[in-house]
C-alpha positions as CSV (number, residue, x, y, z in Angstrom):
1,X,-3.7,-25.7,27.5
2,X,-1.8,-22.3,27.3
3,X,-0.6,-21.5,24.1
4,X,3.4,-21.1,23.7
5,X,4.3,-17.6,23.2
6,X,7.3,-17.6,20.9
7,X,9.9,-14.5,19.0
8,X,10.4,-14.6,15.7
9,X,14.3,-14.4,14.8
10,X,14.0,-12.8,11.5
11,X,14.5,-9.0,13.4
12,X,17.5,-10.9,15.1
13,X,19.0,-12.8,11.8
14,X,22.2,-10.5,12.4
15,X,22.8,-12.0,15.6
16,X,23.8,-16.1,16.0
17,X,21.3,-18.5,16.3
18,X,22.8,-19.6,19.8
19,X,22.4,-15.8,21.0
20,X,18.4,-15.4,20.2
21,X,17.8,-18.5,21.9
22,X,20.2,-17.3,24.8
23,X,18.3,-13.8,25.0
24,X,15.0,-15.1,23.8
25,X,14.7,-17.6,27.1
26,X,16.0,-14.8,29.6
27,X,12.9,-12.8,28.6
28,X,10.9,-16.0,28.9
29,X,9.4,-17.0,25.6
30,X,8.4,-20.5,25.3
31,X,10.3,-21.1,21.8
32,X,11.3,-19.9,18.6
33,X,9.6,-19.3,15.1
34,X,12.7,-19.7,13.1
35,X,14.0,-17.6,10.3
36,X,15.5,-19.1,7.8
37,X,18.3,-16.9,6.9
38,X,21.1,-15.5,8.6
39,X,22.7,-19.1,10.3
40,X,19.1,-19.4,12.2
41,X,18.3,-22.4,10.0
42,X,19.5,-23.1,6.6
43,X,16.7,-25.1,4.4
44,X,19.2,-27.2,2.4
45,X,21.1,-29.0,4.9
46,X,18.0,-29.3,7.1
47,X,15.8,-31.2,4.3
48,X,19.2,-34.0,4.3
49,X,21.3,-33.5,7.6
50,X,20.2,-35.6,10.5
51,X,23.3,-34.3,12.5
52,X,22.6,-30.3,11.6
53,X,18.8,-31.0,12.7
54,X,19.9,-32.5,16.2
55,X,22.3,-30.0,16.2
56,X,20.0,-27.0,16.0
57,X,17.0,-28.9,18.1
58,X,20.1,-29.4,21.1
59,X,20.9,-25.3,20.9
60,X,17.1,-25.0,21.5
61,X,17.2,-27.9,24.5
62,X,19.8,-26.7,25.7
63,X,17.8,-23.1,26.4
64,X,14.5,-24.9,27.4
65,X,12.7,-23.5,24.0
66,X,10.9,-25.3,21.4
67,X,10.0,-24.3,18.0
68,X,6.7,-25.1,16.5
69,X,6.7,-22.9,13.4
70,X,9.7,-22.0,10.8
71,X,9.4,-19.1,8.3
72,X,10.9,-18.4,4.8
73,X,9.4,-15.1,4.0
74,X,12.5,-14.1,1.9
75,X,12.5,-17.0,-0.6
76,X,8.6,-17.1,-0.5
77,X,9.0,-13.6,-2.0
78,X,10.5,-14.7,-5.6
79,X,7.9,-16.9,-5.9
80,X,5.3,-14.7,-7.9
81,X,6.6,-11.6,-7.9
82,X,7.3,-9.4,-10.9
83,X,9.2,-7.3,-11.7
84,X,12.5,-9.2,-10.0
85,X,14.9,-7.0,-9.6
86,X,17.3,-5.4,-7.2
87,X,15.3,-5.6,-3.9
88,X,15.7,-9.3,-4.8
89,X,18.8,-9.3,-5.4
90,X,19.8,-7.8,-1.8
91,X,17.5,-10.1,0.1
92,X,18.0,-13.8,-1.7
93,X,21.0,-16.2,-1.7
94,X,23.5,-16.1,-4.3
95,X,22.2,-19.5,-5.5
96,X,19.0,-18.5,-5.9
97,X,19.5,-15.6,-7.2
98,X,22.2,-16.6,-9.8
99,X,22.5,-14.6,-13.1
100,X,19.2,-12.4,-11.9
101,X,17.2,-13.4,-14.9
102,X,13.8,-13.2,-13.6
103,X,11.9,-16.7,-14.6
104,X,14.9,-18.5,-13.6
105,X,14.5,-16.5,-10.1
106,X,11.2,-17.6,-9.6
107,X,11.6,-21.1,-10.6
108,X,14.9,-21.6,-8.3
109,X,12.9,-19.7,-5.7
110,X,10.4,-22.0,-5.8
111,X,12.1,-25.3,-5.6
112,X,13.7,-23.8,-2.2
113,X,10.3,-23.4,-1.0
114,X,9.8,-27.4,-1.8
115,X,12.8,-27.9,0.3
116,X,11.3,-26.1,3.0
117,X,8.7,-28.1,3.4
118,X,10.8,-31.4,3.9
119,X,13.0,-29.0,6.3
120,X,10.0,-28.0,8.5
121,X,9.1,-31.8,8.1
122,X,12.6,-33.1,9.5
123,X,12.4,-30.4,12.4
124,X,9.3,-31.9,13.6
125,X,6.8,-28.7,13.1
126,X,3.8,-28.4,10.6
127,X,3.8,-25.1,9.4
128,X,5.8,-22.9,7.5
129,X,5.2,-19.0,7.4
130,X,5.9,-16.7,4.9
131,X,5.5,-14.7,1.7
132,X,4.3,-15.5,-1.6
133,X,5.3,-12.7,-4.3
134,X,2.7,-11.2,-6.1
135,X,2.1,-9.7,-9.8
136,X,-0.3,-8.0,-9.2
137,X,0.9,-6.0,-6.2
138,X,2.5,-3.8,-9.5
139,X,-0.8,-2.5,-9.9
140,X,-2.5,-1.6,-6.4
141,X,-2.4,2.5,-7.5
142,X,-4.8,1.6,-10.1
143,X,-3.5,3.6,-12.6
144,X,-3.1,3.6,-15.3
145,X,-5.8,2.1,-15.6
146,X,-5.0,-1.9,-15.6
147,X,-8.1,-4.4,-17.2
148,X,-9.6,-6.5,-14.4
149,X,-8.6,-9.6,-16.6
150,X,-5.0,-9.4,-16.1
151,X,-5.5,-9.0,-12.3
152,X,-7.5,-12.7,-12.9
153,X,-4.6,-13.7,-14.7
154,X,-2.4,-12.8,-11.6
155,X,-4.3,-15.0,-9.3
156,X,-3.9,-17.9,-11.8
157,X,0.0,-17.4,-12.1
158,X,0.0,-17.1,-8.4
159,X,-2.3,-20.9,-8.3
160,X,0.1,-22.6,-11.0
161,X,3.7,-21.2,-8.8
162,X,2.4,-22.4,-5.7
163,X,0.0,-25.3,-6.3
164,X,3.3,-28.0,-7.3
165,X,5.0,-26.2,-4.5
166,X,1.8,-27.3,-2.2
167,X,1.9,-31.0,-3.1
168,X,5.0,-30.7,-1.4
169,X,3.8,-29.9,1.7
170,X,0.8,-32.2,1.3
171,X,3.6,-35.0,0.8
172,X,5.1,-34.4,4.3
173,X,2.1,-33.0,6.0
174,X,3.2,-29.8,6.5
175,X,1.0,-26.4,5.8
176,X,1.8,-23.2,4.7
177,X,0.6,-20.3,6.5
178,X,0.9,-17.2,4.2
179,X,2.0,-13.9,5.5
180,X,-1.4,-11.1,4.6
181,X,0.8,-7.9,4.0
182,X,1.5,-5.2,1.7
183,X,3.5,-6.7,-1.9
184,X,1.8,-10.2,-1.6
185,X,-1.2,-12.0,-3.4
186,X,-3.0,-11.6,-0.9
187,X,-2.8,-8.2,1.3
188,X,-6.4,-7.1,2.9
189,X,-9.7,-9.1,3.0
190,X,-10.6,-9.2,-0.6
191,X,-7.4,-10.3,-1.8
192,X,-7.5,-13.0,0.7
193,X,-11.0,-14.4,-0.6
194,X,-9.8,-14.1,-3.9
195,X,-6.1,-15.7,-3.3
196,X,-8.0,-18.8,-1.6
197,X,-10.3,-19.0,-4.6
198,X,-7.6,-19.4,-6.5
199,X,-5.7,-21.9,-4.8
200,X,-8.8,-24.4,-4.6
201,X,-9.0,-23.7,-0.6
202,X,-6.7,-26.0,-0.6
203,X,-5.7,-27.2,3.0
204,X,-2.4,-27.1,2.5
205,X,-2.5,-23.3,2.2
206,X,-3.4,-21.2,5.4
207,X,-3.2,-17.5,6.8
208,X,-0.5,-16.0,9.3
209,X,-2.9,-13.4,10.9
210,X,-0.5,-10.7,11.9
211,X,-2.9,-7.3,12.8
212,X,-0.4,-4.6,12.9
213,X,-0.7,-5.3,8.7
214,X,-4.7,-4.3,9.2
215,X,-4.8,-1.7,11.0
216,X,-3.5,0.7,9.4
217,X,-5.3,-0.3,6.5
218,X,-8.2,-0.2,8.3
219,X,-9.4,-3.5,8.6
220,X,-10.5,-4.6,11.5
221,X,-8.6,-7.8,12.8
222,X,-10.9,-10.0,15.3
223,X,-13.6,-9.7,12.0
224,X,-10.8,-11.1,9.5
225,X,-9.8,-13.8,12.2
226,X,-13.5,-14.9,12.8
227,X,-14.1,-14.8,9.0
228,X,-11.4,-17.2,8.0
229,X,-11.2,-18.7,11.3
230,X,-10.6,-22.0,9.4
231,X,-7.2,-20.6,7.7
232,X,-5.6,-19.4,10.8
233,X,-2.7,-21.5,10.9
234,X,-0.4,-19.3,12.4
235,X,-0.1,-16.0,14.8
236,X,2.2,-13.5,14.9
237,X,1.7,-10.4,17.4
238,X,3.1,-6.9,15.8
239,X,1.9,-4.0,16.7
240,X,1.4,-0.6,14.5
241,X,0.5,3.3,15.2
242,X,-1.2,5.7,12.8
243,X,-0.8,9.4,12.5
244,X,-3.1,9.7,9.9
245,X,-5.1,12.5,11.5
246,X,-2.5,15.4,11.5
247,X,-3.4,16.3,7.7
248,X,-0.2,15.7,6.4
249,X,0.9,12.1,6.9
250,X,-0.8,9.4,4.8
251,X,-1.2,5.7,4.8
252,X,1.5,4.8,2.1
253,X,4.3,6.2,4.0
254,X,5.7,8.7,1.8
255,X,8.8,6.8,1.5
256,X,9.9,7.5,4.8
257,X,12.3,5.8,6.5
258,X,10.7,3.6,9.4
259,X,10.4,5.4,12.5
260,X,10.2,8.4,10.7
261,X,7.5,10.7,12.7
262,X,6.2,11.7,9.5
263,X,5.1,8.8,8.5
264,X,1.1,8.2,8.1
265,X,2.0,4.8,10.2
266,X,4.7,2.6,12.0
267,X,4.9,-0.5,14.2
268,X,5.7,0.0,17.1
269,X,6.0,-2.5,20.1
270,X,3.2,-4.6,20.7
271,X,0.9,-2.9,23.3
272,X,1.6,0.2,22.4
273,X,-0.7,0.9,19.0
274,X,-3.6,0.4,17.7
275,X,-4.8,-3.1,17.3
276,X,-7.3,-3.8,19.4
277,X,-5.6,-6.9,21.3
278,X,-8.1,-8.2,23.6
279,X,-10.7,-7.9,21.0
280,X,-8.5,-10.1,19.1
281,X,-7.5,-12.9,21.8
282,X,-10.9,-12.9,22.7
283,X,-11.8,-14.4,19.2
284,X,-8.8,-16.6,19.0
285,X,-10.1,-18.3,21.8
286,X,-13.6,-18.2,20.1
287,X,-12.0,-19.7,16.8
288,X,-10.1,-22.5,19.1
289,X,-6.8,-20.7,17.8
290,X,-4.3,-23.7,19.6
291,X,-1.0,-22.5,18.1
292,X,2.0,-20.3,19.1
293,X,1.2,-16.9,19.7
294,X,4.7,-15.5,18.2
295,X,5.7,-11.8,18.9
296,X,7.4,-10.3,16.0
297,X,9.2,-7.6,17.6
298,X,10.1,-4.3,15.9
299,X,9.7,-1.0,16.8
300,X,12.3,1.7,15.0
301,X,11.8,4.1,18.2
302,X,12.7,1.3,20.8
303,X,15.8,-0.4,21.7
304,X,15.5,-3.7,21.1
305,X,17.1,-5.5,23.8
306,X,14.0,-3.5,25.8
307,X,11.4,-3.6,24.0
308,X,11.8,-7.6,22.9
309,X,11.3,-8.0,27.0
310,X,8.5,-5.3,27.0
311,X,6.5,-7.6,24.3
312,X,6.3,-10.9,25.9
313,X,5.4,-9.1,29.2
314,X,2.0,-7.8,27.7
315,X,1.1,-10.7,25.5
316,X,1.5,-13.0,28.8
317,X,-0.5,-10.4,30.7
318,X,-3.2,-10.3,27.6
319,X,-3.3,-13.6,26.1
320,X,-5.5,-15.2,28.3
321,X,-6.3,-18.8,28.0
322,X,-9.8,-19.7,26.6
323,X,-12.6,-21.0,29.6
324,X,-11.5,-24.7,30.8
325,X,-13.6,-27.7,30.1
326,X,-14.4,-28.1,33.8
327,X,-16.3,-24.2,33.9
328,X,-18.1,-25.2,30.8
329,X,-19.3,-28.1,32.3
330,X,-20.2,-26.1,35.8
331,X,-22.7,-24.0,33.6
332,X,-24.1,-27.4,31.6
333,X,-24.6,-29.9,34.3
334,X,-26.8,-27.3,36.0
């Protein structure tokens, strides 16, 4: 069965909900993995308003798309991290956010996580994608020098956040498919083991594999999919560039604005860096990888309104379906 390919509408939440789905199905996607912030969907009438869930499932009808995935990378975010503090501030609601006081962040944070769950569960799709705040991302320079204790101790705060939070989802059978990216528990391939230790490998608690976050940290991303080919719960398709080899641009990104040539990296649009994408469809097929395969489209040199078009064109070019049943059985019955 070919999987949908889907956009994610968090690059788009300045735009109305109505608009992506209007642009998104002249390109030709097959659906939506929904944002939930700008008015894409909002969490806390979803989880209790039957008439704003038919509402927003009609706006997709009505443009032939489905959705199969939401994601609430934003609110995820406050989960674990530490410190809270202005960044938070400019990317959460005012009622989560409230007075800013940090634990009362997090805790407020993580209650609107619960309520995702029963959102995703009342717009008929089993996963939910996003963040989930880190403290230990604080210490990724190493120095000074921090004792490997309290990065133990960040994995367990990390486990007690998100394990009540998982019950949730266990209660309406819905999973969570974490984000692996820079600022989050887990970030590269170690982290990952160690973040999965931590939370029991738990089913409730999955990957989004997104490769442009590898590359440039030079992991390899067919090896991380086959590794944890049971935790794939989720695609997204981003692409990223480095420049690392001019002696002057490095992998942190010098606090350069995206798109900024000086930069030791950037994403750019799907196709046209360095993940190695047939490589990597090959092994989804190998895995059994069913899902969405949802293009998260951003690239700071490329207008958007081309380059959104551009994306879907190659993924459907590249994505190619796994062998059917009946060529297998050509090869066996022989």
């Amino acid at each position: 069965m070919t999987r949908p390919v889907t956009l994610f509408t968090g690059q788009w939440a300045d735009l109305p909900f109505e608009k992506v789905c209007e642009l998104a199905s002249s390109w030709g996607y097959d659906g939506l993995e929904i944002a939930c912030w700008g008015d894409h969907l909002d969490v806390t009438r979803a989880a209790v308003d039957d008439a704003y869930v038919r509402e927003r499932r009609e706006i997709l009808e009505r443009h032939g798309l489905g959705v199969w995935a939401i994601s609430n990378h934003l609110l995820g975010q406050a989960v674990c991290d530490d410190p809270i503090d202005h960044r938070h501030r400019d990317i959460l609601p005012a009622r989560v956010w409230g007075d800013g006081e940090p634990e009362g962040v997090r805790r407020r944070a993580a209650e609107e996580m619960r309520t995702t769950a029963r959102a995703a569960a009342r717009m008929g799709v089993s996963t939910v994608v996003g963040f989930t705040g880190s403290a230990n991302w604080k210490y990724v320079a190493m120095f000074p020098p921090v004792d490997e204790a309290v990065v133990r101790a960040g994995y367990r705060d990390f486990a007690d956040r998100w394990n009540p939070i998982l019950d949730v989802f266990d209660e309406v059978g819905v999973r969570f498919a974490h984000e692996v990216h820079p600022s989050e528990i887990a970030y590269d391939y170690w982290s990952t083991a160690a973040a999965l230790e931590a939370i029991g490998h738990r089913e409730a608690f999955g990957l989004n594999w997104d490769p442009s976050h590898m590359v440039w940290q030079d992991i390899e991303p067919a090896s991380f999919l086959w590794d944890f080919r049971d935790r794939i719960y989720h695609v997204d398709c981003k692409d990223a560039r480095k420049r690392v080899g001019d002696g002057r641009s490095g992998r942190l990104g010098s606090h350069l604005p995206w798109g900024d040539p000086r930069r030791g990296w950037d994403f750019v649009s799907v196709g046209r860096g360095d993940v190695p994408w047939e490589s990597c469809f090959r092994t989804l097929n190998s895995i059994g990888y069913t899902g969405p395969i949802s293009i998260e489209w951003e690239d700071a040199g490329m207008d958007r309104l081309t380059g959104a078009a551009e994306a879907v064109r190659f993924v459907r070019a590249n994505a190619f379906d796994p062998p059917s049943a009946s060529f297998d059985s050509a090869f066996s019955s022989r």
